[in-house]
C-alpha angles and dihedrals in degrees: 000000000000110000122218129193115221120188114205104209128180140112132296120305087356086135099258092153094031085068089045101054095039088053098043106032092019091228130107126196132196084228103111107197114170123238118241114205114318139338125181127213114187116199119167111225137178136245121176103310087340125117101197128172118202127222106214105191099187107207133202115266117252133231154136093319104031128044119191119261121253097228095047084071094042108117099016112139094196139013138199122217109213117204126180118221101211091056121063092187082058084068091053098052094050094045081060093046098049081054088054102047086046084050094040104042108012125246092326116157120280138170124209120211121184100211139209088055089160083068102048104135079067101055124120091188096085130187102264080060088047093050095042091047072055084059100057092053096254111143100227134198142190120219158144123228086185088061096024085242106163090353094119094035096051089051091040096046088055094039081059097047089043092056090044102048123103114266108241126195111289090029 
C-alpha cells in the first residue's frame, strides 16, 4: 500500500478538522476546538487498483498572528485548500498559501473546497471568485463538512490526482 501525505492548509475555523473528521470518522460535532500545531489522521482509500492511505496532517489555521511553517509542508504529496464561504478574507488566505505550498514543495496536486455550504445565503465567497479561483486551474468544490456534503469526493479527487501525477526524485 503506497502512503501519501496530504496538508490540509486554510485560514482560522474554516473547518479544516471538521473535513477531516467527517472524512475519516464520518462525524461532525458543533464543538469548535482550535488545532494547535499539527495532528495527523491517517484513512486508506482506493483509486482504480490502488490501495492508497492518506496522511492528513490537519494544520493550525493561519492568520493575522500565525503563518504555517515551511517544513510542516515538506513531503506532502497533496494539499487541500479550505475556504469558508461565509468568510471572504478566508479566500485571501488560501490564494497566499497556495503561493507558499507551490514555493515550498513544488506543483504538487491539490484540491480547493469552499465550506459551510449548509449555510450558503450567507456566503461572502460568491460565483464570479469561484470562477475566477476555475481560472486559475484550481479544482474547486462546494461542501459542507456539518452535512458531509463533497467530503468523499474532495479526498478522493486528490487521491486521484496524487496516483496520476507524475513521480518526481525523493518520491
Amino acid at each position: 500500500m503506497m502512503q501519501k501525505k496530504v496538508c490540509m492548509l486554510g485560514g482560522f475555523a474554516v473547518g479544516k478538522t471538521s473535513l477531516v473528521r467527517r472524512f475519516v470518522t464520518n462525524v461532525f460535532s458543533d464543538h469548535y476546538h482550535t488545532t494547535i500545531g499539527v495532528t495527523v489522521e491517517k484513512k486508506s482509500v482506493t483509486v482504480g487498483a490502488h490501495d492508497v492511505m492518506l496522511v492528513l496532517w490537519d494544520l493550525y489555521g493561519e492568520d493575522e498572528f500565525q503563518r504555517v511553517r515551511d517544513s510542516y509542508l515538506r513531503g506532502s504529496s497533496g494539499y487541500i485548500l479550505v475556504m469558508d464561504g461565509t468568510r471572504r478574507a478566508t479566500l485571501d488566505t488560501a490564494i497566499s498559501l497556495q503561493e507558499t505550498a507551490a514555493r515550498t514543495i513544488g506543483a504538487v496536486p491539490f484540491v480547493s473546497i469552499i465550506n459551510k455550504a449548509d449555510v450558503r445565503p450567507e456566503w461572502e465567497i460568491d460565483e464570479p471568485a469561484v470562477e475566477q479561483l476555475r481560472e486559475r486551474g484550481w479544482p474547486v468544490l462546494l461542501g459542507s463538512a456539518k452535512l458531509g456534503q463533497g467530503v468523499e469526493e474532495l479526498f478522493a479527487l486528490l487521491a486521484t490526482q496524487m496516483i496520476s501525477a507524475p513521480v518526481l526524485p525523493g518520491d
